[in-house]
Structure formats: C-alpha cells, structure tokens
VOPAGU-2260 file (C-alpha; in pm, 1 decimal, decimal comma):
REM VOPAGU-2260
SITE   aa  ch    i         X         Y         Z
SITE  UNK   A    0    9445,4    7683,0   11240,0
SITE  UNK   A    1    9261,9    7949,8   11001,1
SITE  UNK   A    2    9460,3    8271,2   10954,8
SITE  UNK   A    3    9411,0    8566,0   11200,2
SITE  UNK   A    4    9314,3    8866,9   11060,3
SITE  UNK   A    5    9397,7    9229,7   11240,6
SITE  UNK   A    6    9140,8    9395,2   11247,2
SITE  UNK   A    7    9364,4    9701,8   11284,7
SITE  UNK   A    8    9566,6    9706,0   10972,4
SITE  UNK   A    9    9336,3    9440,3   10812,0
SITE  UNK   A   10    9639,2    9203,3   10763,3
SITE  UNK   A   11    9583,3    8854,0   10772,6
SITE  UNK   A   12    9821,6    8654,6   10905,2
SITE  UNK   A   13    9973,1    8315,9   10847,9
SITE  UNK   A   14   10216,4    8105,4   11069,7
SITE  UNK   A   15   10527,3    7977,9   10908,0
SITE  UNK   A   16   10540,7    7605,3   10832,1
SITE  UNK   A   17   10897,7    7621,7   10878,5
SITE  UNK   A   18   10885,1    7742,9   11237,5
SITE  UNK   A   19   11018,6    7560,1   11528,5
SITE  UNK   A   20   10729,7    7249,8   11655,7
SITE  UNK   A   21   10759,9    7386,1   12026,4
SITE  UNK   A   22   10556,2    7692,6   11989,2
SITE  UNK   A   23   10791,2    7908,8   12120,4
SITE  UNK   A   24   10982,2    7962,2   11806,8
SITE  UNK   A   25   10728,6    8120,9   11568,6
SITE  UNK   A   26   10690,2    8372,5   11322,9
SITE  UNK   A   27   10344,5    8504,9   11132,6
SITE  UNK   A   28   10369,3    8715,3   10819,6
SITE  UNK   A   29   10069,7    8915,9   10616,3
SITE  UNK   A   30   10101,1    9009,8   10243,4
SITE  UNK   A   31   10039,3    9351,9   10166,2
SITE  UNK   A   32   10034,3    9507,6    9822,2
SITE  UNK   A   33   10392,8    9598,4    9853,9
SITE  UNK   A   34   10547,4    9419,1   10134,6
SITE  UNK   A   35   10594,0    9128,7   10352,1
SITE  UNK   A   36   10513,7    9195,6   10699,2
SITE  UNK   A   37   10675,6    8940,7   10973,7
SITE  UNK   A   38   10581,3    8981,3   11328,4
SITE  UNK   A   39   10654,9    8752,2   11699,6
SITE  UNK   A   40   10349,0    8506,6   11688,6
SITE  UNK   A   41   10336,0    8539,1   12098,5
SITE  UNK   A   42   10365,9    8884,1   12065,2
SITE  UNK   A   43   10051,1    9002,2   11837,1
SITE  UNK   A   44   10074,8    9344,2   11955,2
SITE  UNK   A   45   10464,1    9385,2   11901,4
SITE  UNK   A   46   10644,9    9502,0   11673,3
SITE  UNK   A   47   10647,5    9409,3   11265,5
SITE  UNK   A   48   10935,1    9411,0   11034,2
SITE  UNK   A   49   10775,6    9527,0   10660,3
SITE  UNK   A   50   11026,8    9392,1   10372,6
SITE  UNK   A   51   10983,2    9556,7   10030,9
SITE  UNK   A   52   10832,8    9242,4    9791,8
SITE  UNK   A   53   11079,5    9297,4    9585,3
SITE  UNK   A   54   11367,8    9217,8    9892,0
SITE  UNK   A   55   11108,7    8908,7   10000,3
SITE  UNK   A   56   11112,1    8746,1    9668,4
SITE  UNK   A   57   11492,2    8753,2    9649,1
SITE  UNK   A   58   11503,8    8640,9   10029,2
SITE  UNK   A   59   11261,9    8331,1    9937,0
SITE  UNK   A   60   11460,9    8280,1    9613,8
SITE  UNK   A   61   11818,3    8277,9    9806,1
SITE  UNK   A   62   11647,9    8027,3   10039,1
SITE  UNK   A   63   11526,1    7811,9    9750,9
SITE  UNK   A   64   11852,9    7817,4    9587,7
SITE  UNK   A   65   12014,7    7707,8    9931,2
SITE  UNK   A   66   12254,1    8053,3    9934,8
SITE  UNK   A   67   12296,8    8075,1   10290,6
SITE  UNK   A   68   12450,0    7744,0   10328,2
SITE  UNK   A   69   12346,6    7543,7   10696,4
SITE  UNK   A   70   12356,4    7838,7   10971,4
C-alpha cells in the first residue's frame, strides 16, 4: 500500500512494519523536518504524538540495541 499523504499538514504517512498482522493494532508515522509524528492508523483524524528527532533517533537506537528488554 503507497503512503497516504494529508493533504492538511502535507505529511505523508507510512504504516509500521512492526505493527500487529490483524489490522487493529497499527500505527502510521510522517517525517517532518524536526519531528516524528505517530498517529492511530483507524483513526486518521485523531490525535498525533510529534517526538523531537533528536528523542526518535535515541528511541529507534534503544530499540536497536534491545534496551527495553521483552515487555
């Protein structure tokens, strides 16, 4: 499935490959120059959680490094 774009804030957003298989347990995100923006996939028109890039990358990193041990 292509990205969707909003044609609002002129994000376009990705689904996360990591999100559940069901559909009912995903997440979309959008770049912006200075953030991460994370949003409900079923609910387009909710709200979005905007994480400085700097607090993404170390997020992403902490994942990679396997930091938050099995939850």
């Amino acid at each position: 499935m292509p990205p969707a774009i909003d044609r609002a804030s002129g994000a376009t957003w990705f689904k996360s490959s990591h999100s559940g298989g069901n559909e009912t347990e995903c997440v979309e995100c959008a770049h912006s120059t200075d953030a991460t923006l994370v949003r409900d996939s079923k609910c387009t028109d909710g709200p979005v959680v905007r994480v400085p890039a700097h607090s993404w990358h170390a997020f992403i990193r902490a994942l990679g490094h396997d930091e938050f041990g099995r939850l």
